[in-house]
N, C-alpha and C positions, 0 to 999 in steps of 0.2 A: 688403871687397874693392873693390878700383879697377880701372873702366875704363877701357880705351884703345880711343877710335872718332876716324872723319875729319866732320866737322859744321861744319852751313853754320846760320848763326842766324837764326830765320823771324821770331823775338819778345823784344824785350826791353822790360822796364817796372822803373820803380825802385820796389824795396822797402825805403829809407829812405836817409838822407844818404850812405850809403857802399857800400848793397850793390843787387844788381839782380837778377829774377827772369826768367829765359832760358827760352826755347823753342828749343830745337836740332830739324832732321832729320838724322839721323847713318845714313852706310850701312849699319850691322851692326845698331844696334838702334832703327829708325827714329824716331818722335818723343819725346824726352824733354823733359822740365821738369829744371832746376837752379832750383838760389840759385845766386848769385854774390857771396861774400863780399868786401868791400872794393875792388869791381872799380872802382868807383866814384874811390876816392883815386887821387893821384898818381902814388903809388907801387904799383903793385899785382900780382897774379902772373898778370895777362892783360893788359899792356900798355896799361891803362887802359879804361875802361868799354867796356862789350862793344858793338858797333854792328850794326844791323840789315842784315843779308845777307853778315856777313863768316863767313870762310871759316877752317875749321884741326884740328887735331887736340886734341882736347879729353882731358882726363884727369876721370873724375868717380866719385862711389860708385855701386854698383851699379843703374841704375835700375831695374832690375826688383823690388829689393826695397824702395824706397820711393817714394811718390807726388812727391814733387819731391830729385830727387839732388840733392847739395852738389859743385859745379864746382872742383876746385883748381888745372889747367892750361887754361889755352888761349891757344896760339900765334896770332893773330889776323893774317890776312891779307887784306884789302879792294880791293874791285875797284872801283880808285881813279876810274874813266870814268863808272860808273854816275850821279856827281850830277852830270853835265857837262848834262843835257838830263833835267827834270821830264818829260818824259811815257816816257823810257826808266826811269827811277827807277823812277815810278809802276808801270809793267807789272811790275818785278822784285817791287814791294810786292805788289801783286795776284796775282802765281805763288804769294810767298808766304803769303798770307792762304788761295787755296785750297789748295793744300798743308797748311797747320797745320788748316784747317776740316773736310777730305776724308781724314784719316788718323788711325790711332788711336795711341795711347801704346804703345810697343814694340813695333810690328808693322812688321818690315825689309819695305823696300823698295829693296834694293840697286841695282837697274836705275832704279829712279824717282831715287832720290840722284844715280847719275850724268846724268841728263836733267836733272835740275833746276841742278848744277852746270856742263854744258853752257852748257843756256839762260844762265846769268848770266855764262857768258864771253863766250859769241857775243856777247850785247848789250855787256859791256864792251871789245870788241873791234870793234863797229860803232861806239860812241860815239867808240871813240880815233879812227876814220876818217870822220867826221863822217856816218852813215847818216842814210838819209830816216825820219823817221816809219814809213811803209809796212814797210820792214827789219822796226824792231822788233815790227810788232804782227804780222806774218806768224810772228817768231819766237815771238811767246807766246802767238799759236792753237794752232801746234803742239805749245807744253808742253802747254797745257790738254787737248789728244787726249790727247797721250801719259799725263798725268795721269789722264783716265778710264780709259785702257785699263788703267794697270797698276793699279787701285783694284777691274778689274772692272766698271764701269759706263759703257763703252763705248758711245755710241748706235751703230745700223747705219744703215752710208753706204754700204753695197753692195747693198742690194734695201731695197724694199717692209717696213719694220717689223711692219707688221701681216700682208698677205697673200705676203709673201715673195717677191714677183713680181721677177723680177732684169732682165725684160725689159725692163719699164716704167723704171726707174732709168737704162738705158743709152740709151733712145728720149730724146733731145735736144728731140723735139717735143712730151712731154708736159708740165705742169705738176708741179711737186716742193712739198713741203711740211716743214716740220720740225713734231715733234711731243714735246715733254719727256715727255705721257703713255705716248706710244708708245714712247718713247727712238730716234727715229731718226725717218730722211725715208719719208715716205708717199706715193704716188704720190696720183692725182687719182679713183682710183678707190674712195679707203680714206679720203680726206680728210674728209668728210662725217661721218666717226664719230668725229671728234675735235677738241672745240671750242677746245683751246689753240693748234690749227695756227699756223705761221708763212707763210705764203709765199716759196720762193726764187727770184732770180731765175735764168737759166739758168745764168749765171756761178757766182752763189754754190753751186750744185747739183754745178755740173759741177767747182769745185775741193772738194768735200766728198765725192763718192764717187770721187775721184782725188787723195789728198792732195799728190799730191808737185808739182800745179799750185798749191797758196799760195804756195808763194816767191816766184813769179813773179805771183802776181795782181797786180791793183789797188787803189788806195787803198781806191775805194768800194765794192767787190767784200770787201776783208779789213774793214772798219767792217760790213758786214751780215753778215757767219760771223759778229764778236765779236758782234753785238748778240743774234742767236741763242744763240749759246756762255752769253752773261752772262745771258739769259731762263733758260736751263737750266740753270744754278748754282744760279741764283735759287728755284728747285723742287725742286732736290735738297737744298739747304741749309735750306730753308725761309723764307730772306729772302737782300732783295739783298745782296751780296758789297759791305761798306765801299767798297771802292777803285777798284770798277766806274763810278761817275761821274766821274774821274778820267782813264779812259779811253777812254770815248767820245765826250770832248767834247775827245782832246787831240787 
């Protein structure tokens, strides 16, 4: 039996002169593995080898019944902006690296598909307009939230992780702390019992329990949320995330 899903490709690697081994996130049945038979040649029935973050509607065997489906369609459509500027690239490569690291084999993610298809237009829509640096890394903090939230691992940016104090989080005069053990920001009074703390500054504090202030932040203000963000990847994962030095240095 063959499927019909809409899939965005997070991973492709060749599996010999002519064929290639894909990693899709698809909206209906989230992360699959294909083969890609002769995607490779000239002539082929995916419009020649499959590229890393392109977009389309795929036709493949059932993946739920086997460990790497065989891909016979896909319509391949690329968002042609994205290699105009290495460190917008980059950020797309890194959405998708946690994406593919952070989700399992057939477990939809319908709403996360659409954010992650989002993100790769906005940025190939900031490239076409020549966006700052800033732009893009603002946009791919926000994947990265939106990525823990719908995974479920959400850190808390609206009170006190540990002691739930929602007071302390809103006092602008206290110190804030982030915490991967605690999964969220700790006030100054809980800080003490957890030795991975980060320190924030008020900026970085005050756009992370008010997301909708990233956009608008500042350079060095969105380089200190990623640097935290990338530390707590880092621990969820178990190691640092490939394409993270990539992007803090761009």
């Amino acid at each position: 039996m063959l499927t019909k899903d809409k899939a965005i490709c997070m991973r492709a690697v060749d599996y010999s002169e002519t064929s290639q081994i894909v990693t899709f996130f698809t909206k209906a049945n989230g992360k699959v593995g294909a083969i890609a038979k002769g995607s490779k040649r000239s002539k082929s029935a995916f419009d020649g080898p499959i590229e890393m973050l392109s977009y389309g509607e795929i036709v493949l065997s059932d993946p739920t019944r086997e460990k790497l489906a065989t891909l016979t369609e896909f319509r391949q459509q690329n968002f042609t902006h994205l290699i105009d500027d290495f460190f917008a690239f980059n950020c797309c490569l890194f959405a998708a690296e946690l994406l593919n690291k952070l989700t399992h084999d057939n477990d939809p993610h319908p709403g996360l598909f659409d954010s992650f298809l989002n993100f790769l237009e906005n940025i190939n829509e900031n490239q076409a307009s020549n966006a700052e640096h800033r732009d893009i890394l603002s946009l791919l903090i926000l994947f990265q939230l939106t990525l823990l939230s719908e995974i479920g691992l959400m850190p808390v940016l609206n009170a006190c992780a540990n002691c739930k104090t929602q007071n302390a989080i809103l006092n602008t005069q206290y110190e804030f702390y982030f915490s991967s053990s605690a999964n969220g920001i700790i006030c100054r009074d809980c800080e003490a019992s957890f030795p991975d703390k980060i320190k924030l500054s008020k900026h970085a504090a005050a756009c992370l329990t008010d997301l909708k202030q990233i956009i608008k932040a500042p350079d060095r203000t969105l380089r200190e949320i990623e640097k935290i963000l990338t530390s707590h990847f880092t621990e969820l994962l178990g190691h640092r995330p490939k394409m993270a030095k990539h992007i803090l240095k761009g």
